[in-house]
C-alpha positions as CSV (number, residue, x, y, z in Angstrom):
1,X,1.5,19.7,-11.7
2,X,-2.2,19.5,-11.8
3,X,-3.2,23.4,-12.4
4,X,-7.1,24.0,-12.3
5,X,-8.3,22.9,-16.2
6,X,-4.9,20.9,-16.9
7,X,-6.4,17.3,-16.5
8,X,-9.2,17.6,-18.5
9,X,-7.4,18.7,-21.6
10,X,-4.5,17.3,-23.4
11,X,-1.8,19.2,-22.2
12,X,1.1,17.2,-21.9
13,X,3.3,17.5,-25.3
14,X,2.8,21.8,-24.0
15,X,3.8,20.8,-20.6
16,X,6.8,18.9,-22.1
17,X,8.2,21.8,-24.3
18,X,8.1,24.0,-21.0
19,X,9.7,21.6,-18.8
20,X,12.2,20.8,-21.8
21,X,13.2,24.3,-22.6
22,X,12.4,25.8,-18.7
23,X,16.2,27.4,-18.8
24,X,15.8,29.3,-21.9
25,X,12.9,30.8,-20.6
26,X,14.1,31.7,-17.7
27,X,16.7,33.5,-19.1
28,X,14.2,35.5,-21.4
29,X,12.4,36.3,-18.5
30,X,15.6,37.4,-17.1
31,X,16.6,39.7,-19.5
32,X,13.2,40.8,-19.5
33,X,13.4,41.7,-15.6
34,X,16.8,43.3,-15.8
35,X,16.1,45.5,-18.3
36,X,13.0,46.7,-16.4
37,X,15.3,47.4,-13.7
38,X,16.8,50.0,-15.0
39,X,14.2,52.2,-15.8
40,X,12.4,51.7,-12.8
41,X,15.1,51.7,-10.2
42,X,15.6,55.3,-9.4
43,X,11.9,55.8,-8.9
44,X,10.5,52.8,-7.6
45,X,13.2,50.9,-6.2
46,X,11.0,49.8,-2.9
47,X,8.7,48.1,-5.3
48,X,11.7,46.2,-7.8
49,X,12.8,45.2,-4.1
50,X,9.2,44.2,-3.4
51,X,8.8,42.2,-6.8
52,X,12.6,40.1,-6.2
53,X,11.1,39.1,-2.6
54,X,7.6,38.2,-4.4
55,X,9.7,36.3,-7.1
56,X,12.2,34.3,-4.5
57,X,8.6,33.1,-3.0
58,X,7.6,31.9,-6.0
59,X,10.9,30.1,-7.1
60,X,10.9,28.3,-3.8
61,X,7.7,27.1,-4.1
62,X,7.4,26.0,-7.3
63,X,11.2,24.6,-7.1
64,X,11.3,23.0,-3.7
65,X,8.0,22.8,-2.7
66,X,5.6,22.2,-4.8
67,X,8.3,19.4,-6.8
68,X,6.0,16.2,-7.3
69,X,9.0,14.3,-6.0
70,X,9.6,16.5,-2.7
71,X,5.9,16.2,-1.7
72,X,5.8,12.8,-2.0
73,X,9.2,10.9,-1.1
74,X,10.1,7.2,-1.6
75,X,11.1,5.2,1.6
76,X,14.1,6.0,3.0
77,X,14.3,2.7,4.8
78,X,12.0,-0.2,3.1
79,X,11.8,-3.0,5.2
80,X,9.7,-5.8,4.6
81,X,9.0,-9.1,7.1
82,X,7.9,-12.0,7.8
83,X,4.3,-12.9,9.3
84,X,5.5,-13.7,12.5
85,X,7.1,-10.2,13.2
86,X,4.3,-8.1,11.1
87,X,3.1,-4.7,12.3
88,X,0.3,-4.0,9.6
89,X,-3.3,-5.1,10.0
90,X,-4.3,-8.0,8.1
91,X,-7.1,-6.6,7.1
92,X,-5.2,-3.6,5.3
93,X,-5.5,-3.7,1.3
94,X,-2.3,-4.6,-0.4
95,X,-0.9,-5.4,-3.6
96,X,0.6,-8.5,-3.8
97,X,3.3,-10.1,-5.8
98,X,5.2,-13.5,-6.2
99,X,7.6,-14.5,-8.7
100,X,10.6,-17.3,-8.7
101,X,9.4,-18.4,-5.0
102,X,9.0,-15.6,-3.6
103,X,6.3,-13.3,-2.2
104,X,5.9,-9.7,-0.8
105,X,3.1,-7.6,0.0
106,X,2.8,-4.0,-0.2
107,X,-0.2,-2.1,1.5
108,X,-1.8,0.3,-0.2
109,X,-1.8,3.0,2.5
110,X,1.6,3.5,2.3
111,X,2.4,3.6,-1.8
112,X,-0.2,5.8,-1.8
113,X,2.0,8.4,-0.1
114,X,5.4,6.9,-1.6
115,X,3.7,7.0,-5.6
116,X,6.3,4.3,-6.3
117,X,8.7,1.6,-4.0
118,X,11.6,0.1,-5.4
119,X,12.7,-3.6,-4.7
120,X,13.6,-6.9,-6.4
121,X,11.8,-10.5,-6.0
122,X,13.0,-13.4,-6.8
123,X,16.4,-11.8,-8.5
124,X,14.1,-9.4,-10.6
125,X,13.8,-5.6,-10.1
126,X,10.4,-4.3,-9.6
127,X,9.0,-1.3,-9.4
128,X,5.7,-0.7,-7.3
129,X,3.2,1.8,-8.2
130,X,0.2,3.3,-6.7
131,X,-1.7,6.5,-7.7
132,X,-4.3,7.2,-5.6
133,X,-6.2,9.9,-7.5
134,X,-6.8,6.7,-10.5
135,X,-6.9,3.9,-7.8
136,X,-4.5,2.4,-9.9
137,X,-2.0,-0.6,-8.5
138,X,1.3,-1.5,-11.1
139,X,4.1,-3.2,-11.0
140,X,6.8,-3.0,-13.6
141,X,10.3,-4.2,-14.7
142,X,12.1,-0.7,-14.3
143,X,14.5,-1.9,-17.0
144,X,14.8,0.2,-20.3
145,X,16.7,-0.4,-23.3
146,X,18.4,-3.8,-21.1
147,X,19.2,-1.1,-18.2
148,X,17.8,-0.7,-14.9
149,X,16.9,2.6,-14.8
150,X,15.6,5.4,-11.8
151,X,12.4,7.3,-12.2
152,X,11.0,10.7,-10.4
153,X,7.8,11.7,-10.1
154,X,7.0,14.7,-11.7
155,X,3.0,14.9,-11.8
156,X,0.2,13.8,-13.5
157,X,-1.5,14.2,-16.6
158,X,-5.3,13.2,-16.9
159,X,-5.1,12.6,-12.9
160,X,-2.8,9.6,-13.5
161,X,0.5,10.2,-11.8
162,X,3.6,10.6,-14.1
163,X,7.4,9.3,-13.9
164,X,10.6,10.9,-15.2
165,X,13.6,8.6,-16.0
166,X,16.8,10.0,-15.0
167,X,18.5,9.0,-17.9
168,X,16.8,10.8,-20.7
169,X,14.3,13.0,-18.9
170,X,11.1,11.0,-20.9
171,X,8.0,11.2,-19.1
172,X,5.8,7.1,-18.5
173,X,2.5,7.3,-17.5
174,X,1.6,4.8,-14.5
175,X,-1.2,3.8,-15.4
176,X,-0.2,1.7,-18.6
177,X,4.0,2.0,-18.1
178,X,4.2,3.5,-21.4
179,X,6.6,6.5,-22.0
180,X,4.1,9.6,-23.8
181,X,6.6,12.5,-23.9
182,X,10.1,12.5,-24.6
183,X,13.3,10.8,-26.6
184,X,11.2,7.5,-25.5
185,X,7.8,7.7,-25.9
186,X,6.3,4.7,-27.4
187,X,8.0,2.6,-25.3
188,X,6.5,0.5,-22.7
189,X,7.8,-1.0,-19.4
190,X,7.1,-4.6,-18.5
191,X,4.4,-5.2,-16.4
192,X,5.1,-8.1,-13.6
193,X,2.0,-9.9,-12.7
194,X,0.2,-8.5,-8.9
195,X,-2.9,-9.0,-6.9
196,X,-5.1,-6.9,-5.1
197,X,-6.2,-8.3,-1.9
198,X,-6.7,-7.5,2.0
199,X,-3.2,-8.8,3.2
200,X,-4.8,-11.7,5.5
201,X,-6.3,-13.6,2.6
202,X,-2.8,-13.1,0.4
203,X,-1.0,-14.7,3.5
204,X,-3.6,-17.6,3.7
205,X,-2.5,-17.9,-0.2
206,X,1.7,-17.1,0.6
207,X,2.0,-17.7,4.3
208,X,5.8,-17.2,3.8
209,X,5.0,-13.4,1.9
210,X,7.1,-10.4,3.2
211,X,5.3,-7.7,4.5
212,X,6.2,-3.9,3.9
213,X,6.6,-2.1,6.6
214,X,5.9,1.6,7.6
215,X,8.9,3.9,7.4
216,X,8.3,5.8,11.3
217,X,9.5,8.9,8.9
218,X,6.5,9.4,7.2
219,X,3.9,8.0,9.6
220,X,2.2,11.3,9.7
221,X,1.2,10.8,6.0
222,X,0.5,7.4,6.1
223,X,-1.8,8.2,8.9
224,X,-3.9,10.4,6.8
225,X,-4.3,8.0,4.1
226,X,-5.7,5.4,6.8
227,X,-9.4,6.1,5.6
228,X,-8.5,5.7,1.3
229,X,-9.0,1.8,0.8
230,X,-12.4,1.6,2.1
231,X,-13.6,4.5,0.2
232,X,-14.4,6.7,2.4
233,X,-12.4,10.1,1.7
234,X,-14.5,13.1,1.0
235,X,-11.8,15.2,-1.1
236,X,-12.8,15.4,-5.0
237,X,-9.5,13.6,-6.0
238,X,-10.5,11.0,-4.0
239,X,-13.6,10.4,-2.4
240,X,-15.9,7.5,-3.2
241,X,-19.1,7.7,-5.5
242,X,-21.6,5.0,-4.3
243,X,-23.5,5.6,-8.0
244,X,-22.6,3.2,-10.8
245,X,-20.6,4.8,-13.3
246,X,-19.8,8.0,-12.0
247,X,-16.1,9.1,-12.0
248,X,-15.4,8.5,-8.6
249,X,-17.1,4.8,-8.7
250,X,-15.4,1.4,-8.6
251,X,-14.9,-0.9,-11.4
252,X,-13.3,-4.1,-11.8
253,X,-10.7,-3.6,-15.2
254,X,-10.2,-6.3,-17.4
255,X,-8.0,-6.5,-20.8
256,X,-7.8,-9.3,-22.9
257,X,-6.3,-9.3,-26.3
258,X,-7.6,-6.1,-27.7
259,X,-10.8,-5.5,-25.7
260,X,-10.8,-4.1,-22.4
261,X,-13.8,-4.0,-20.2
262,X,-15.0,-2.7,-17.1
263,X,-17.5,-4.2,-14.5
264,X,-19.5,-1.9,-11.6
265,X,-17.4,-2.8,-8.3
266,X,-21.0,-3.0,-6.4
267,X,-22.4,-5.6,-9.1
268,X,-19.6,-7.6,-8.8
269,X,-19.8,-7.8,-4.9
270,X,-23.4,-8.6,-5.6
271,X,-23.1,-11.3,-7.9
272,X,-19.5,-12.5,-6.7
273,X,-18.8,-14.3,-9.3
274,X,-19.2,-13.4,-13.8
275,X,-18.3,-15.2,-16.3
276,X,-17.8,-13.4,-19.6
277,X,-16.3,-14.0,-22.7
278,X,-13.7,-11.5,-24.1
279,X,-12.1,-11.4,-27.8
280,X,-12.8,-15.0,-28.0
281,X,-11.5,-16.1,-24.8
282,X,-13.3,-17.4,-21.6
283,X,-13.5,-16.2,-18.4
284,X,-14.4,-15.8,-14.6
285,X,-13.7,-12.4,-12.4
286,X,-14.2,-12.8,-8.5
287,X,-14.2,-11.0,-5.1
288,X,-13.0,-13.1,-2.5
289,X,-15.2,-13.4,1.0
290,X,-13.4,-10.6,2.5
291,X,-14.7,-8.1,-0.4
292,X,-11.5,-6.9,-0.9
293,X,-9.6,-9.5,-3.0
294,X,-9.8,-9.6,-6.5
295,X,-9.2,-12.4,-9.3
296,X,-9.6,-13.6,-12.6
297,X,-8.8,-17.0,-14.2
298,X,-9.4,-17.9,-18.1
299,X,-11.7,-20.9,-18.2
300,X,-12.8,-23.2,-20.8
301,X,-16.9,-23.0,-21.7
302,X,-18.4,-24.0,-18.7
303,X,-21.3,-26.3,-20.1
304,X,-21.9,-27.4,-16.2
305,X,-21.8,-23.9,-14.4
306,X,-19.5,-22.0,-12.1
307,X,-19.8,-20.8,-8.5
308,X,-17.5,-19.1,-5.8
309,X,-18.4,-20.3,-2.4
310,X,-16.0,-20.1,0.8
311,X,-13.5,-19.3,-1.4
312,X,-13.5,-22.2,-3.6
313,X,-14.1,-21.4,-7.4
314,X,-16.0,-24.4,-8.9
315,X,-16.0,-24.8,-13.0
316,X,-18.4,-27.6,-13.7
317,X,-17.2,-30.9,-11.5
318,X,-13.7,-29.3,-10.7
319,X,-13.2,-26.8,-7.7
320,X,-10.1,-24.6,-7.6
321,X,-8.2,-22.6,-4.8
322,X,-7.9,-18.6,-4.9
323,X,-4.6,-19.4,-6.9
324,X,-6.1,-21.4,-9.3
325,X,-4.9,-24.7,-8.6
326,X,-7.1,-27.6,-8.6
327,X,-8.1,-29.5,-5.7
328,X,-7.9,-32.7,-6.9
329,X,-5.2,-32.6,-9.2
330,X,-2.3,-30.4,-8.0
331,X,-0.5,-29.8,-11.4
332,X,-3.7,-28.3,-13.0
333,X,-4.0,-24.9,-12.6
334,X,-6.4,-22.2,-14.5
335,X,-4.2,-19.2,-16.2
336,X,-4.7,-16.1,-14.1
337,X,-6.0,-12.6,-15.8
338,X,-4.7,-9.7,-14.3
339,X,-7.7,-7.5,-13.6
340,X,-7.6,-3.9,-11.4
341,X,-10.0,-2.4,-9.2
342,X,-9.8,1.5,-10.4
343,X,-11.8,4.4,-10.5
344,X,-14.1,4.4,-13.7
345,X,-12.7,7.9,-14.8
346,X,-9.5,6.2,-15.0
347,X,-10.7,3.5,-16.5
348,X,-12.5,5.1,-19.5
349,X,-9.7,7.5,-20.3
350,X,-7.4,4.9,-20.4
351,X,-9.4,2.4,-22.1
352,X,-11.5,5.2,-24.5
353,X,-12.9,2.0,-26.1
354,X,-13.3,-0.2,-23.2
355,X,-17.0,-2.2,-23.1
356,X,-18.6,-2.0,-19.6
């Protein structure tokens, strides 16, 4: 758990050993204590008393209370439904995903609470992620070594929150799905493809999309997250800077091939539209009218320019939906780029090499 000094240093193969080997030091300490008991006893037994009641607190706390996973708790009744019996606002941020036929939405207020929601589309398992200190939206296969496996949180390291599997205690950072501590590390869950958007325009895109719905058990916390999406938190983990390139400022995240760059969120909403090329490779990146929804399509050279207007992408004499298919040829469709709106102090720690 995030201790002042912690983030900004790299702390977690330490923070590893001590979660790893937690009972043998417990039992030094015991030792330790019970020895220290007998000498003191017969003297100062109101103070041994006064030290067990001090050291209960802090087992409870730091056991029970303070437990990553008991602060933040998964659904304990995910429902998700159609349009016509939807209770979220439409104009609520989501992340969006569709595979095999089907799509679901998930809004962002409420994986920020939850960390992670488990469901399956389309016959696959997924695994939904949101950390709201990185601004970071995932998706992954939760499927290790050919098993579907559970995960936990646990914490975070470098502000990014950080998952346990239950079946050999490695630690995977959300941000990137790799495993960094453990029997596993090195490995690397399969990211499924996802959108961020507000959910009205994904329902324009997938009017038959599933909706998550709040769990009335944790409405209290989802309430206090209603003011995140739009930035405008005041708390250091997550507040808003309006300044380009501070740590709390948007960017737009891109990867492809080995180079990873990062665009100001404000220049982008500016501009609307940038084309860019990237280790070789062509491409647009776009905010949707409603500011909110983000894409990016690879595009060949586009010798006879490019424009977003009303939500039509235009590449020389072709236009193009939001989901990249052509207007006047329904079987062409451009190959989607999965970009992320983040925090840049996620970005660059990240992505240490990342262009901007």
């Amino acid at each position: 758990m995030p201790i002042p000094g912690s983030q900004e240093i790299e702390s977690i193969n330490l923070a590893y050993f001590l979660h790893s080997n937690q009972w043998i030091f417990r039992f030094a300490f015991g030792l330790m204590i019970l020895l220290g008991i007998k000498s003191t006893w017969k003297r100062f037994w109101w103070l041994v008393l006064l030290s067990f009641a001090l050291l209960a607190v802090v087992i409870y706390m730091t056991n029970f209370k303070m437990v990553a996973d008991h602060m933040f708790y998964q659904p304990k009744h995910l429902v998700l439904l159609p349009e016509s019996e939807n209770e979220v606002d439409i104009e609520k941020l989501i992340i969006g995903v569709a595979h095999n036929g089907v799509a679901k939405a998930y809004p962002i207020q409420f994986l920020g609470f939850h960390h992670q929601v488990r469901d399956s589309i389309g016959g696959k398992p997924i695994m939904v992620t949101y950390c709201t200190v990185c601004r970071t939206g995932r998706v992954f296969e939760p499927v290790v070594n050919g098993k579907t496996e559970s995960f936990r949180l646990v914490g975070m390291d470098h502000y990014n929150a950080m998952f346990e599997d239950e079946t050999t205690g490695s630690w995977w950072r959300q941000e990137t799905g790799e495993a960094v501590a453990g029997n596993l590390a090195g490995q690397s869950l399969k990211e499924v493809p996802s959108t961020q958007a507000s959910l009205e325009n994904w329902l324009s895109l997938y009017p038959h999309s599933l909706i998550m719905q709040p769990d009335t058990n944790f409405q209290e916390e989802y309430d206090s997250l209603a003011n995140y999406e739009g930035g405008r938190r005041t708390g250091r983990l997550t507040r808003r800077d309006t300044v380009a390139w501070e740590d709390k400022s948007w960017i737009a995240g891109i990867v492809i091939g080995s180079v990873s760059k990062a665009y100001d969120w404000d220049s982008l909403l500016n501009e609307r539209i940038i084309y860019d090329v990237l280790d070789h490779q062509s491409f647009v990146i776009f905010v949707a009218g409603d500011n909110k929804s983000l894409f990016a399509y690879k595009i060949p050279s586009p010798e006879n320019g490019y424009s977003i207007r009303n939500d039509t992408l235009t590449i020389g004499p072709n236009q193009y939906n939001l989901l990249g298919y052509s207007f006047g040829d329904a079987a062409t469709k451009l190959e989607p780029v999965q970009i992320y709106q983040e925090y840049w102090h996620s970005w660059k720690t990240f992505h240490p090499n990342t262009l901007r």
